[in-house]
C-alpha positions in Angstrom: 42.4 -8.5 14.0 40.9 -6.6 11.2 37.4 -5.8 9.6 36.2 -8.7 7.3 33.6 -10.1 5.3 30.6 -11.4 7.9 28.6 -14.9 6.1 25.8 -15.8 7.8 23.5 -19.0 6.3 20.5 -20.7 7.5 20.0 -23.9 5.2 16.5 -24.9 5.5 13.7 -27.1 3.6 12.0 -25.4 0.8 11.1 -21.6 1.6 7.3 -20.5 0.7 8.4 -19.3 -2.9 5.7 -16.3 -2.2 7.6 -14.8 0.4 11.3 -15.6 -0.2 12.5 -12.4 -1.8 11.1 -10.5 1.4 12.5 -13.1 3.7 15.9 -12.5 2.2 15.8 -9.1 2.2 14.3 -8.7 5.8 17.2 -11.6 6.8 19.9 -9.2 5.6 18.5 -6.0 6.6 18.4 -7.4 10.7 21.4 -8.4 10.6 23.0 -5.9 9.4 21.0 -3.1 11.6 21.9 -5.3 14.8 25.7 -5.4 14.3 25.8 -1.6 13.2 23.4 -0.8 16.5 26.0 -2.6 18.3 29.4 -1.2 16.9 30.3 -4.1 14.9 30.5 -2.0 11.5 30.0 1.4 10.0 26.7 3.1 8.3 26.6 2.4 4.4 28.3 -1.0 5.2 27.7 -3.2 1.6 25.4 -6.1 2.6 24.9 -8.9 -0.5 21.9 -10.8 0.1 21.1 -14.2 -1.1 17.9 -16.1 -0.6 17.4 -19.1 -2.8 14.6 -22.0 -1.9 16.5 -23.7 0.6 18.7 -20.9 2.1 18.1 -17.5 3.1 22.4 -15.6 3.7 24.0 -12.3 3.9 27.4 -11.3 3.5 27.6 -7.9 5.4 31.5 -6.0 4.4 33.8 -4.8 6.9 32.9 -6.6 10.3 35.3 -5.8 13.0 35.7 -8.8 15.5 34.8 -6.7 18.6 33.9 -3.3 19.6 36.2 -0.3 20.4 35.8 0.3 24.3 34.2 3.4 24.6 33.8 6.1 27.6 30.4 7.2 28.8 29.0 9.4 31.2 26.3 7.7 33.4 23.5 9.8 35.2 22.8 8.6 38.6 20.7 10.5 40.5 19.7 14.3 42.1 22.5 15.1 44.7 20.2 15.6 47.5 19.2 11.8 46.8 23.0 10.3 46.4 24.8 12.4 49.3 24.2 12.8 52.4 24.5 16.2 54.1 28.3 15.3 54.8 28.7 14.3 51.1 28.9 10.6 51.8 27.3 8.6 49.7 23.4 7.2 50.7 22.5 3.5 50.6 20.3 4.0 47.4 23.6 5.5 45.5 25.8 2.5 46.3 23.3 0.2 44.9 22.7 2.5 41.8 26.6 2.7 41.7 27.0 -1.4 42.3 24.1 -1.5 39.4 26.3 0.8 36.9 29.7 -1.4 37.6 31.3 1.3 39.3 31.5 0.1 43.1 34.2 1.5 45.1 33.9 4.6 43.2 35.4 8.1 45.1 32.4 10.2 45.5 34.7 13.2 45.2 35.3 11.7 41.1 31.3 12.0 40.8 30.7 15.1 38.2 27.3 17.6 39.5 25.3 19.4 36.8 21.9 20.5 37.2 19.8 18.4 34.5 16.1 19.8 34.7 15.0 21.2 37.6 17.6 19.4 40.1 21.6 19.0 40.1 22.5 15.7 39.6 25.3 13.2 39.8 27.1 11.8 36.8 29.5 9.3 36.6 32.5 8.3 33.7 33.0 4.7 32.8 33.7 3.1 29.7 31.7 0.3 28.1 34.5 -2.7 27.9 35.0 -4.5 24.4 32.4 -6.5 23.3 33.2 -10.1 21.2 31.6 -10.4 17.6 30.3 -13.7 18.9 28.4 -12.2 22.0 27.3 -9.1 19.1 26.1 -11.6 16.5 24.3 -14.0 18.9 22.2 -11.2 19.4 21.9 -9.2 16.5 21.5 -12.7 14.4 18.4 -13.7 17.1 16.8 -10.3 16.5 17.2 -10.8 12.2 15.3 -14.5 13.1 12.5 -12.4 15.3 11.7 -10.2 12.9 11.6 -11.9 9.4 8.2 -11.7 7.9 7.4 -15.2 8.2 3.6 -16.1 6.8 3.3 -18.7 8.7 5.2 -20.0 11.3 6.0 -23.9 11.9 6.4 -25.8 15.0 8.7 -28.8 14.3 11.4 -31.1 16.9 14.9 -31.5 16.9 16.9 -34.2 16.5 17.0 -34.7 20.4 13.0 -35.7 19.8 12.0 -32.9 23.0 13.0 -30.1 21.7 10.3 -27.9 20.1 11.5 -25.0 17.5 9.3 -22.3 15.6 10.4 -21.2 12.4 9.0 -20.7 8.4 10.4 -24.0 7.8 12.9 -26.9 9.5 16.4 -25.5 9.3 18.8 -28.1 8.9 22.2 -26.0 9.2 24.3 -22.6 9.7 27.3 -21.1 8.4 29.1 -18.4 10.2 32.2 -16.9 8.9 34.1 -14.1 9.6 36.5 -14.0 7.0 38.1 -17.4 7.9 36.8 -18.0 11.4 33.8 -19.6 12.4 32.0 -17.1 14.4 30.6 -19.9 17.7 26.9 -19.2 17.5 23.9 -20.7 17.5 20.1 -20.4 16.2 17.2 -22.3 15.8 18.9 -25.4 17.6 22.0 -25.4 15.3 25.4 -24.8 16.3 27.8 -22.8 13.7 29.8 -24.2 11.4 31.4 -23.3 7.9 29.4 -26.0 5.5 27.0 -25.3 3.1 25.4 -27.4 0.4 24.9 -27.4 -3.0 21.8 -27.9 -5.5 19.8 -31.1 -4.8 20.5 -33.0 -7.8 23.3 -31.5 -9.5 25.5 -30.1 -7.0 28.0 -30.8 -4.1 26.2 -31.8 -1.5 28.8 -30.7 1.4 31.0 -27.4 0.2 33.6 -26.4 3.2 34.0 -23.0 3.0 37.4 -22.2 3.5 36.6 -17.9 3.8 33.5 -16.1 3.9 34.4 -14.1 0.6 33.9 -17.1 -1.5 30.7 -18.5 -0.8 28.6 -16.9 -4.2 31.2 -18.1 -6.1 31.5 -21.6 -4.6 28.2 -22.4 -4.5 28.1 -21.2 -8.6 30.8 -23.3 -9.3 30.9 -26.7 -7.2 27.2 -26.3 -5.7 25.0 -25.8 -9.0 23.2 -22.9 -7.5 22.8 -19.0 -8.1 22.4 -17.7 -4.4 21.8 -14.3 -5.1 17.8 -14.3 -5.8 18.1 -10.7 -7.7 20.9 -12.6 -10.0 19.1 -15.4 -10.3 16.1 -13.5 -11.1 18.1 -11.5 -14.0 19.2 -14.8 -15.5 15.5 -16.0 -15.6 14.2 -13.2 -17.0 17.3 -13.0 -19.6 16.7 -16.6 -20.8 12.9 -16.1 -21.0 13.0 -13.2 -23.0 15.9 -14.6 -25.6 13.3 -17.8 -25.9 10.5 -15.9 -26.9 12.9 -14.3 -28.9 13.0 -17.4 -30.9 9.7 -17.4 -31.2 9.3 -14.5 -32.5 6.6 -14.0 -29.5 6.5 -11.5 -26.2 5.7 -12.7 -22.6 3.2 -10.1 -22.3 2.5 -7.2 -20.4 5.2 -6.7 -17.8 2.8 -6.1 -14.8 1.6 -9.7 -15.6 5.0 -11.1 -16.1 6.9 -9.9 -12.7 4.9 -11.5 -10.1 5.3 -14.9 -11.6 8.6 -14.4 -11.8 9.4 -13.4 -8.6 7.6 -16.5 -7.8 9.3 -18.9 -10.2 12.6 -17.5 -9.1 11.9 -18.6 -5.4 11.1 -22.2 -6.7 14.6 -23.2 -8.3 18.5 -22.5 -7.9 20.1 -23.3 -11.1 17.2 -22.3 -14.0 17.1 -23.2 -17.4 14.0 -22.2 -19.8 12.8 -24.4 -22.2 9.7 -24.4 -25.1 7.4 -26.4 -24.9 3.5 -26.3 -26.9 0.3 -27.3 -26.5 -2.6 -28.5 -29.6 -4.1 -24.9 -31.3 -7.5 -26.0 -30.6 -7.1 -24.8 -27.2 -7.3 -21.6 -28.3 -10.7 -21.8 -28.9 -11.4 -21.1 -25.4 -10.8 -17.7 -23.8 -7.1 -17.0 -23.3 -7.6 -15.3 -20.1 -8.8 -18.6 -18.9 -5.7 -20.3 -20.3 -3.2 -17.9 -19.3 -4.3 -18.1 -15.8 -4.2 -22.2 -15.9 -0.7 -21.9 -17.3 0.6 -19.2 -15.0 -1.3 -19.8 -11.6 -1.0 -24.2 -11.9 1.8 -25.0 -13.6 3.8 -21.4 -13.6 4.6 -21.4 -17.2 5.2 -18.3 -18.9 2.3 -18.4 -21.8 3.6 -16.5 -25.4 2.4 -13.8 -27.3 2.2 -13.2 -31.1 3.3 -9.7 -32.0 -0.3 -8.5 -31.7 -1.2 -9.8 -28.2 -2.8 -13.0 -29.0 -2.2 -16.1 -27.2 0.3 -18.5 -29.1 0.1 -22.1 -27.9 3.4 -22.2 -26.7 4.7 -21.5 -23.4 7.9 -21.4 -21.2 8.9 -23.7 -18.7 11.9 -22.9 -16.3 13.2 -26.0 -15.1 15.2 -26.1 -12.1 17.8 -29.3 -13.8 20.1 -28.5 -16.9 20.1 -32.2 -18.7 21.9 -32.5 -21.6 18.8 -33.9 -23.6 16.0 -31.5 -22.7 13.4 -33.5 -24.2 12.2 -35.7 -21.1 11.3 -32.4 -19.6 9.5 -30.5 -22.0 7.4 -34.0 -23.0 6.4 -34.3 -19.2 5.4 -30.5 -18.9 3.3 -30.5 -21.7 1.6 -33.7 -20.8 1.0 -32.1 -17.5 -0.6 -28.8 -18.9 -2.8 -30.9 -21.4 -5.5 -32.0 -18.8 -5.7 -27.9 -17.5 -6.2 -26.9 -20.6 -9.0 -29.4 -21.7 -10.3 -28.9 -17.7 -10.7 -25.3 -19.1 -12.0 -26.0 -22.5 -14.2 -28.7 -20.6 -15.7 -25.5 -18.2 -16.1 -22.9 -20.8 -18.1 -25.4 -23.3 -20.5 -26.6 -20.3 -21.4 -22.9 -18.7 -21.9 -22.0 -22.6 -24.8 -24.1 -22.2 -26.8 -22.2 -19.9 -27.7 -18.5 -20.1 -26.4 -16.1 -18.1 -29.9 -15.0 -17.4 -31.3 -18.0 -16.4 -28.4 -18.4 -13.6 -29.5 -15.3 -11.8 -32.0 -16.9 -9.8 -29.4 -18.9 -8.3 -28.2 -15.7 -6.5 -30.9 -16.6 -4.5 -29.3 -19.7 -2.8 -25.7 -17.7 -1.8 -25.4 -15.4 1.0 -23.5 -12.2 0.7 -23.7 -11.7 3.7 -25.8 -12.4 7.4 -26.5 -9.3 8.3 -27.2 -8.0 4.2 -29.2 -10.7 3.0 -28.2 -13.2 -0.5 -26.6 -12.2 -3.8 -29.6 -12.4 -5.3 -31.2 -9.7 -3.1 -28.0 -7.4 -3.5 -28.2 -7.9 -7.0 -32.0 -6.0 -6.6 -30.2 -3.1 -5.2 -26.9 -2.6 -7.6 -30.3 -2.6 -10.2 -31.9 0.1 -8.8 -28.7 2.2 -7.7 -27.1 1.9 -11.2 -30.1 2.9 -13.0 -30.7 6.0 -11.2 -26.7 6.5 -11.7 -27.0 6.3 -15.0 -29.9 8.7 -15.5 -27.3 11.2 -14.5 -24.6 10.2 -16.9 -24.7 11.5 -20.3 -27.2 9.1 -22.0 -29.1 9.5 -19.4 -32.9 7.6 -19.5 -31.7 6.3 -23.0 -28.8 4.0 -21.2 -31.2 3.2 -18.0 -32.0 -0.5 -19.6 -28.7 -1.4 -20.3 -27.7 -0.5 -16.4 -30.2 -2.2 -15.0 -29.8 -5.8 -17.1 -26.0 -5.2 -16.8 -26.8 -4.8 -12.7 -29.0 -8.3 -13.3 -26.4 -10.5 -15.1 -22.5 -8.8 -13.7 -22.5 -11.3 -11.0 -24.0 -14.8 -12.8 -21.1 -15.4 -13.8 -20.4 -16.5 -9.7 -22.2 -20.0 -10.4 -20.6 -20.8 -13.2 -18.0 -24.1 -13.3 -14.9 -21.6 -14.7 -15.8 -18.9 -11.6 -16.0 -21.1 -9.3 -12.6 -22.9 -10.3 -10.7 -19.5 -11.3 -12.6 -16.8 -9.1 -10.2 -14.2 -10.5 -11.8 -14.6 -13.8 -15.4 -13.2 -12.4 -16.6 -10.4 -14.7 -14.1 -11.7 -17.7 -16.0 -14.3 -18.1 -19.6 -13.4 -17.6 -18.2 -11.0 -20.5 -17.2 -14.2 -22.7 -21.2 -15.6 -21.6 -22.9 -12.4 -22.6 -21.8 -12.1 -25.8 -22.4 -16.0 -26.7 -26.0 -14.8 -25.5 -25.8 -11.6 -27.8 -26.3 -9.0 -25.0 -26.1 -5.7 -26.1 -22.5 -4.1 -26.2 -22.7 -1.9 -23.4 -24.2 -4.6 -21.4 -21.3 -7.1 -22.2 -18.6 -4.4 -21.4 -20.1 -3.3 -18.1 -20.3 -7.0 -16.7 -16.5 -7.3 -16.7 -15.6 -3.1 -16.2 -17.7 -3.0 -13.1 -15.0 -5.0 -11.5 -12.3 -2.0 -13.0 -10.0 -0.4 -11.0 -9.1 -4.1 -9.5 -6.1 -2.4 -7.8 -4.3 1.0 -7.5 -3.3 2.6 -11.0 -5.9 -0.4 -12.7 -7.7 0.6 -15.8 -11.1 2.5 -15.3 -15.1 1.4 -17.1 -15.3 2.9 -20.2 -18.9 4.2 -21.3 -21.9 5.0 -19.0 -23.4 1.7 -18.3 -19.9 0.6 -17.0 -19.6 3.3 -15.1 -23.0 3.4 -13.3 -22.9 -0.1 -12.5 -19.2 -0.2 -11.3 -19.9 2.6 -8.9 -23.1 1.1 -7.3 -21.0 -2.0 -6.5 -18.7 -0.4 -4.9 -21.0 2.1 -3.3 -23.6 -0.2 -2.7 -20.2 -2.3 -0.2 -19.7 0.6 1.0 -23.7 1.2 2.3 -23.8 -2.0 3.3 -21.0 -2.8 5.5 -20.8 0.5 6.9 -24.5 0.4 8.4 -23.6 -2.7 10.2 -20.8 -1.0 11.6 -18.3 -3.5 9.6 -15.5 -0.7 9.2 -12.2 -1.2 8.4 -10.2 -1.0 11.8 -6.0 -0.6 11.4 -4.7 -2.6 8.7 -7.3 -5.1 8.8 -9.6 -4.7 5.5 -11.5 -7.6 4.6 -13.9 -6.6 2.4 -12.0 -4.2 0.8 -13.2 -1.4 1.5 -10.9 1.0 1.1 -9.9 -0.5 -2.3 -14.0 0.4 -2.9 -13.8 3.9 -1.6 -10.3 5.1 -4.1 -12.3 2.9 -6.9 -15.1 5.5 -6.4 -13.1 8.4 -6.1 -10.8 7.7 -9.2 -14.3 6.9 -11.3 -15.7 10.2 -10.7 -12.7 12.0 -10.5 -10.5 11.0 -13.4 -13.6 10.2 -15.9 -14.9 13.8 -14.7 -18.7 12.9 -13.7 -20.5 15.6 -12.7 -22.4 13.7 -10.2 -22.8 14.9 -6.7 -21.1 12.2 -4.2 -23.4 13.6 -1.4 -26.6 12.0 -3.7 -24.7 9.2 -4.1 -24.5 8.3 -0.9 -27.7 9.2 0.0 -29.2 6.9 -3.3 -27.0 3.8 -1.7 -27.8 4.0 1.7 -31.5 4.1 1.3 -32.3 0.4 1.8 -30.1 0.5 4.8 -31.2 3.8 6.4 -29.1 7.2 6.5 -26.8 7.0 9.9 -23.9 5.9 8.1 -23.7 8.7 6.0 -21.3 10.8 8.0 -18.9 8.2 8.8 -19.3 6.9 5.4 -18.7 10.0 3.9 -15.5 10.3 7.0 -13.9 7.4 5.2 -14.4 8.6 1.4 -12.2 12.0 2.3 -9.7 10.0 4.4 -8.8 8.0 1.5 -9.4 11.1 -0.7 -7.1 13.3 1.0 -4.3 10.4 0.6 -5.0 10.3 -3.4 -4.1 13.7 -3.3 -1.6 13.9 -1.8 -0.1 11.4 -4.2 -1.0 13.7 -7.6 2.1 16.2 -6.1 -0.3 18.8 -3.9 0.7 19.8 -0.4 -0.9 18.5 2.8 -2.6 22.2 3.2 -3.8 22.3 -0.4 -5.4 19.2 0.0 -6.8 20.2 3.3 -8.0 23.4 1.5 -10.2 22.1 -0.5 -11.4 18.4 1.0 -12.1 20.2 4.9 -14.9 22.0 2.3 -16.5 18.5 1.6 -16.4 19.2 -1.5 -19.8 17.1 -3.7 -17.6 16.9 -7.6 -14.8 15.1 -7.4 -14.1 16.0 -11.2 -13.7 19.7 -10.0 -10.7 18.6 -7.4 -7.6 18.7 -9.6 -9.0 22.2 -11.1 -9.2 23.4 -7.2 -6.1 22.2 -6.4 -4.3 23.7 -9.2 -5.8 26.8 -8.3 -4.8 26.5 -4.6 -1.7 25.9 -5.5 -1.0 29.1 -7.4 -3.1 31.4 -5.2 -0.5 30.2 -2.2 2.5 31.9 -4.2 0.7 35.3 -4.6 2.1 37.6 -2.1 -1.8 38.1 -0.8 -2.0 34.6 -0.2 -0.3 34.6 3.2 -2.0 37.4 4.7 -5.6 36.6 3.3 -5.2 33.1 4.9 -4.4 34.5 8.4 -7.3 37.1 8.0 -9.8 33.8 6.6 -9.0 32.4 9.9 -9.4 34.8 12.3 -12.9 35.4 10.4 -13.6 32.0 10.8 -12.7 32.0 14.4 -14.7 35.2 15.0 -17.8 34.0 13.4 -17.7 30.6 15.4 -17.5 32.3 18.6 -20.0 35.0 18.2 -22.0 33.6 15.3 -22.8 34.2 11.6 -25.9 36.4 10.2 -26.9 37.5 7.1 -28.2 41.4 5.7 -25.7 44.0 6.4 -27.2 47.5 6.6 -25.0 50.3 5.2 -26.7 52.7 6.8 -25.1 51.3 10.3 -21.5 51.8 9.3 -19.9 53.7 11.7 -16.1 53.8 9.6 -15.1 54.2 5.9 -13.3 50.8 6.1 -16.7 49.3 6.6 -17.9 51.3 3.7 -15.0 50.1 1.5 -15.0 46.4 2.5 -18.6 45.8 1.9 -18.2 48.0 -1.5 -15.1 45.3 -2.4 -16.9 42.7 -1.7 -20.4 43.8 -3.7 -18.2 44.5 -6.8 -15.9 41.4 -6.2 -19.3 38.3 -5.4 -20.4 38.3 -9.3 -17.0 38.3 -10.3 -16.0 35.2 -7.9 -19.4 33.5 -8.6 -19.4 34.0 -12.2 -15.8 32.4 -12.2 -16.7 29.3 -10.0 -19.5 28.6 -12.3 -17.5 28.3 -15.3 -15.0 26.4 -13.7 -12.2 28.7 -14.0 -11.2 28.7 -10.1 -7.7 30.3 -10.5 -9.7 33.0 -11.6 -12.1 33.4 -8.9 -9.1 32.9 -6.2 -6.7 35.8 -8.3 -9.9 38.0 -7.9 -10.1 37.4 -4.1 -6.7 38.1 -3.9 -7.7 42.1 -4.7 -9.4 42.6 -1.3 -6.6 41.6 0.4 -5.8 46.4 1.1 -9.4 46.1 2.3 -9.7 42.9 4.3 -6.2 44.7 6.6 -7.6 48.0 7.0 -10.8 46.7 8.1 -9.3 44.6 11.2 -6.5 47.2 11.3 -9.2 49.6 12.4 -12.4 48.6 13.3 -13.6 46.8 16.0 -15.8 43.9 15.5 -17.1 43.7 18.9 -19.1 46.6 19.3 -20.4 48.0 22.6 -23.5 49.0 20.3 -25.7 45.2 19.6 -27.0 46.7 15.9 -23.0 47.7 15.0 -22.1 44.4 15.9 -24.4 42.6 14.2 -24.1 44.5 11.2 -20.6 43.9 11.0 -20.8 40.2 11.9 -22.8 39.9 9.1 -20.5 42.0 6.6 -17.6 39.1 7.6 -19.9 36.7 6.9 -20.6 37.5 3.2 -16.8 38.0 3.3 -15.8 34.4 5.1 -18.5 33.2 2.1 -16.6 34.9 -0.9 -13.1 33.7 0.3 -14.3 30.3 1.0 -15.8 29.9 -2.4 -13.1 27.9 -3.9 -11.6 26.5 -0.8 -11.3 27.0 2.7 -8.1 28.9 2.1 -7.7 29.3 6.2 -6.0 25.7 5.9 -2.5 27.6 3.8 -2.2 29.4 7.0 -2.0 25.8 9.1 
């Protein structure tokens, strides 16, 4: 028999539409890695994978329906443990030889070669054919093991005793090589070749004669698109060519994929209709709209050519009647009662000030071991208002921050918060400005919240930016002193998100603000013996942001092992690293930078070199070099210009060799040695000053 076309199908109730495309995906992949671990086809094999809301399938090319047999050499044991002094062989070799398959063998046909320390016995055999039923038992029960199921059910079989776990009830399997049914089983279900068409407007049985036609069958007789990336392209086609109509957008594309990903996993034969809503509904915020549409009903809202909300909106239906009508008039009846839900929230929290909801901070706990809202809102107060005396407006903007601090969480009591939490900040924006905050005050209460997520925009203008960092920083205080650290992959207070938002803030809106201060400033209600593991966790996550802007692993290292206080200098550093390492100096100053480094830790550093105890001109030279070369370096670093101070360190390089080429740091004579451990101090301080450029020789 020849290589052909492997089908397998699990036919299930409805998959979480959330997690189908990685269920399919995952489903395919394990299948496909267990028959290729076990022979069954090649490396590159093409795998098609379908997953649509009751099915999860892959079609892996080129199958063979069993193994080659194979020779193998089998190692058995040392010699001296296998023989016995007249070459018979022992009682534990028989057993390891039984174990292997190979009983009876001639002990003269055993093969001796010293592996390690001892010479041992080897043995030839060959691994016999192995079925594609017995290889796709297995490989199929691994794919099922390892799917990424969120949650797992427990549910009977039909013989009312039999308990199964799975994502959902699976009703049936198809296994098909080429035109065989491949006799295996999973999940209770015994192999067979039918699968089953849409709900509604499909075949409901579809014998499948050969494993080659089951997209196409399905497509034609069954009413259903099984390849989820098809199915996906289709959606998206018909959803842009509607809005096309329009003359409207779907809006930005971040906002538009994860909805469809979503919708996708929710039918099997799409079709995208129009349907509208009344205009006065745009009277309430469209964020709050949008997110009704999209989150409840998963409708694709519209867009006029400028951005703004249209009131009409996309529905993909999962039927393809002939008269549309029936379906469009029950959606938008259905979206009606959200909207005026919405309109119903916005009007009543319009009524009440955001200010006068801040006492009610009071009454919520933030947490048990950090007190209420109300008494964290106290601290993000104080915290951004020293912040902001730092920033460029300095004591002019110090108001703003502290009544943005007061109102940036009030917006958690009101009625459109509490139904639509991902609208916190964007709508205490929408309340401040009904209460005519001042502009900077309305912008901060909904940038505090920005980044949101990696590659999210960043608070524009100093009151944003004071109070965004002391919410994060403040988290970061907080939880930290009452040893709530993130552990592995478990996160839940975000923390890490917290720790890149800071970094990003003061690195790509280039603060000159100390992050050592910072620290200090937000750990003061809480006390300071956080602060180094804190300040652990902030590099950690700094190093990895780095490492994603392009530098190397030692750059990075260069210049964050230095624990470095301005973030806004780190890109200028790097760059400068990163240069310096491909002067031909680099290399060897690196190696001489550590062996300072190590000489100086083991003996100790000290300060005021005497000239008149130099014993050898290299001394004399060295310290001369480094006199001349300190302003140069110094004047550099304070201008910023760090490729500059690191190409002048690069000139001492004929200086820094003859020195260790000839002279011996360990004098017999205490006064020498001193001297000159204090002349490789000043120069372990003038190499350093940029970064700890030891790390390039890692």
């Amino acid at each position: 028999m020849s290589a052909k076309t492997l089908l397998v199908e699990l036919f299930t109730e409805e998959l979480p539409p959330k997690a189908l495309g990685r269920l399919g995906e995952a489903f395919a992949a394990g299948l496909e890695a267990g028959l290729r671990k076990r022979g069954f086809v090649a490396e590159g094999a093409p795998v098609a994978v379908y997953a649509t809301p009751r099915r999860l399938a892959a079609a892996v090319a080129g199958v063979a329906p069993a193994t080659q047999p194979r020779a193998i050499e089998v190692k058995l044991m040392p010699v001296a443990v296998g023989l016995s002094p007249d070459g018979q062989p022992t009682p534990a070799l028989v057993k390891k030889l039984a174990a292997a398959g190979l009983a009876g063998i001639d002990p003269a046909k055993l093969k001796r070669r010293v592996d390690g320390k001892a010479e041992t016995l080897f043995a030839d055999s060959t691994v016999p054919s192995t079925p594609l039923a017995e290889g796709l038992q297995a490989a199929l029960d691994e794919a099922i093991a390892g799917l990424p199921i969120p949650k797992v059910m427990s549910y009977q079989l039909a013989d009312g005793s039999t308990t199964v776990q799975f994502v959902r009830p699976a009703h049936g399997l198809v296994a098909l090589h080429g035109d065989t049914v491949v006799p295996v089983k999973a999940l209770g279900l015994a192999a067979g070749r039918t699968t089953h068409g849409h709900r509604f407007e499909g075949a409901r049985d579809i014998e499948l004669a050969h494993a080659d036609e089951y997209a196409g069958r399905l497509a034609a007789e069954g009413a259903v698109i099984a390849s989820f990336a098809e199915r996906r392209a289709e959606i998206l086609s018909q959803l842009e060519a509607a809005a096309a109509r329009e003359g409207a957008g779907l809006g930005p594309v971040a906002d538009v994929d994860a909805l469809l990903d979503e919708v996708t996993a929710l039918v099997e034969r799409p079709k995208v209709f129009t349907g509208r809503f009344e205009r006065e509904f745009l009277d309430v915020p469209a964020e709050c709209l949008v997110l009704t549409m999209r989150q409840n009903q998963k409708y694709f809202p519209l867009f006029d050519g400028e951005g703004r909300l249209t009131e009409k909106f996309l529905i993909v239906s999962n039927l393809r009647p002939a008269d549309p009508s029936r379906i469009v008039q029950g959606n938008e009846r259905v979206v009606r009662p959200r909207l005026a839900d919405a309109r119903f929230f916005f009007e009543t929290d319009r009524r009440t000030k955001l200010a006068d909801r801040v006492p009610q901070l009071a009454a919520i706990v933030y947490h048990g071991k950090l007190g209420t809202l109300g008494e964290r809102v106290e601290r993000l107060r104080k915290l951004a208002t020293r912040i902001q005396s730092n920033l460029p407006r300095g004591a002019k903007g110090m108001p703003y921050a502290d009544r943005a601090a007061l109102l940036a969480k009030a917006d958690l009591v009101t009625l459109m918060v509490g139904e639509f939490p991902e609208l916190q900040g964007i709508m205490g924006k929408y309340y401040a400005l009904a209460d005519d905050e001042e502009p900077s005050v309305v912008r901060a209460i909904e940038q505090h919240y920005w980044p949101r997520f990696a590659g999210d925009k960043l608070p524009e203008g100093d009151v944003s930016i004071a109070v965004a960092l002391a919410d994060r920083l403040d988290a970061l205080a907080g939880l930290f002193s009452i040893g709530q650290v993130p552990t592995g992959d478990k996160d839940p207070f975000g923390l890490r998100r917290a720790a890149l938002g800071v970094i990003r803030i003061l690195a790509e809106r280039g603060l000159d603000l100390d992050f050592h201060e910072l620290v200090k400033h937000a750990l003061e209600p809480f006390g300071a013996a956080a602060a180094v593991p804190l300040e652990d966790f902030v590099y950690e996550r700094l190093r990895g942001y780095l490492r994603e802007s392009g530098f190397t692993t030692h750059q990075v290292e260069a210049v964050v092992a230095q624990r470095p206080a301005r973030f806004d200098e780190l890109r200028a550093r790097l760059e400068a690293v990163a240069a310096f390492a491909k002067l031909p100096e680099s290399e060897a100053l690196a190696a001489a930078n550590k062996r300072v480094k190590n000489i100086l830790e083991k003996s100790g550093r000290s300060d005021g070199v005497d000239p008149d105890l130099f014993m050898q001109e290299e001394e004399r030279r060295l310290h001369a070099a480094l006199a001349a070369l300190s302003p140069q370096v110094e004047a550099s670093v304070a201008g910023g210009d760090f490729g500059a101070a690191l190409l002048a360190v690069a000139s001492i390089r004929g200086d820094v060799d003859a020195f260790f080429d000839r002279v011996l740091v360990n004098a017999e004579e205490p006064a020498v040695r001193a001297n000159r451990l204090a002349l490789l101090t000043g120069l372990e301080r003038v190499l350093n000053r940029v970064a700890d450029i030891s790390r390039l020789a890692a």
